[in-house]
C-alpha positions in Angstrom: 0.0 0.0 0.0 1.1 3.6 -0.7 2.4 5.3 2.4 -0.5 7.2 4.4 -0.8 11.2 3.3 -0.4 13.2 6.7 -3.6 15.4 5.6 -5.9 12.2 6.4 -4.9 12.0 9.2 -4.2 15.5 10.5 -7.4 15.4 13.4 -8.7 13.4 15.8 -11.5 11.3 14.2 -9.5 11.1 10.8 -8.6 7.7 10.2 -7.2 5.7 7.2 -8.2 1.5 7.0 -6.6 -0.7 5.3 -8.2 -4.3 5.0 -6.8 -7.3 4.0 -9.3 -10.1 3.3 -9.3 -13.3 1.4 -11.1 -12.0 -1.6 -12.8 -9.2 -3.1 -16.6 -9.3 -1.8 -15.2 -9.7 1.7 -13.2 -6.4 1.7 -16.1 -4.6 -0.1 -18.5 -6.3 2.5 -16.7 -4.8 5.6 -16.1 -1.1 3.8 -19.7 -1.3 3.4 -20.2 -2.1 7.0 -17.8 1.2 6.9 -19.7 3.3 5.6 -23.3 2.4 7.0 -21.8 4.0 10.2 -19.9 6.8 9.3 -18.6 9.0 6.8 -16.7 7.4 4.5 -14.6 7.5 1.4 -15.0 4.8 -0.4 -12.7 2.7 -3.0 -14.1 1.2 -6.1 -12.2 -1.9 -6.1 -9.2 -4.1 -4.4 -5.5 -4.5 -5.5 -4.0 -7.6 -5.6 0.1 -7.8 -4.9 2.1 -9.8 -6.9 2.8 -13.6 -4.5 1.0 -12.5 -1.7 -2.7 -14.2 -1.3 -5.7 -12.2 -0.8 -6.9 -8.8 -1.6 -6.0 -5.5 -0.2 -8.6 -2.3 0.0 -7.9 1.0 1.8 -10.5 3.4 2.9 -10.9 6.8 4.9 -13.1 7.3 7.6 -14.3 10.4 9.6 -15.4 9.4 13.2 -16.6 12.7 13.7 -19.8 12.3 11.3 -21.6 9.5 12.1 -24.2 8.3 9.7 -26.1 6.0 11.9 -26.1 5.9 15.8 -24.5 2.2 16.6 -27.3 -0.5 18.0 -27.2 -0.7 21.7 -25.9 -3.8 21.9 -23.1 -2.7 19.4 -21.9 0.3 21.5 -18.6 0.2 22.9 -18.1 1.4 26.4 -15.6 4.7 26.7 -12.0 4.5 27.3 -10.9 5.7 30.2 -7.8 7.5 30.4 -7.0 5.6 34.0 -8.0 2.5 32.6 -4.6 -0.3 33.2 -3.9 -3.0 30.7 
């Protein structure tokens, strides 16, 4: 994969996801997950790299603008800053 450009990442929220999967309709399966929650920028299709298995897929995702609240049972608890490992 390219390296990551600085201005996707450049705020809190910003993030840049890049998926490996087995083949093609499971990467495009889980970006579409993606993108059913938040604001996403989507990619058309999956590279492939030359003697490696599998598909690879990036994406960019904005944290900050949800698209649809997640289901209570799907709702992560908050990280706590005093929370230990």
């Amino acid at each position: 994969m390219d390296p990551i450009n600085e201005a996707h990442v450049s705020e809190p929220g910003l993030l840049v996801v890049d998926v490996a999967a087995a083949d093609d309709a499971t990467a495009l399966a889980f970006q579409q997950l993606l993108a059913e929650r938040w604001a996403t920028a989507t990619a058309e299709r999956t590279t492939r790299d030359a003697g490696e298995p599998g598909v690879r897929l990036r994406c960019y995702l904005d944290l900050r603008q949800p698209i649809s609240p997640p289901a209570p049972d799907e709702a992560l608890p908050p990280v706590s800053a005093a929370a230990s490992p």
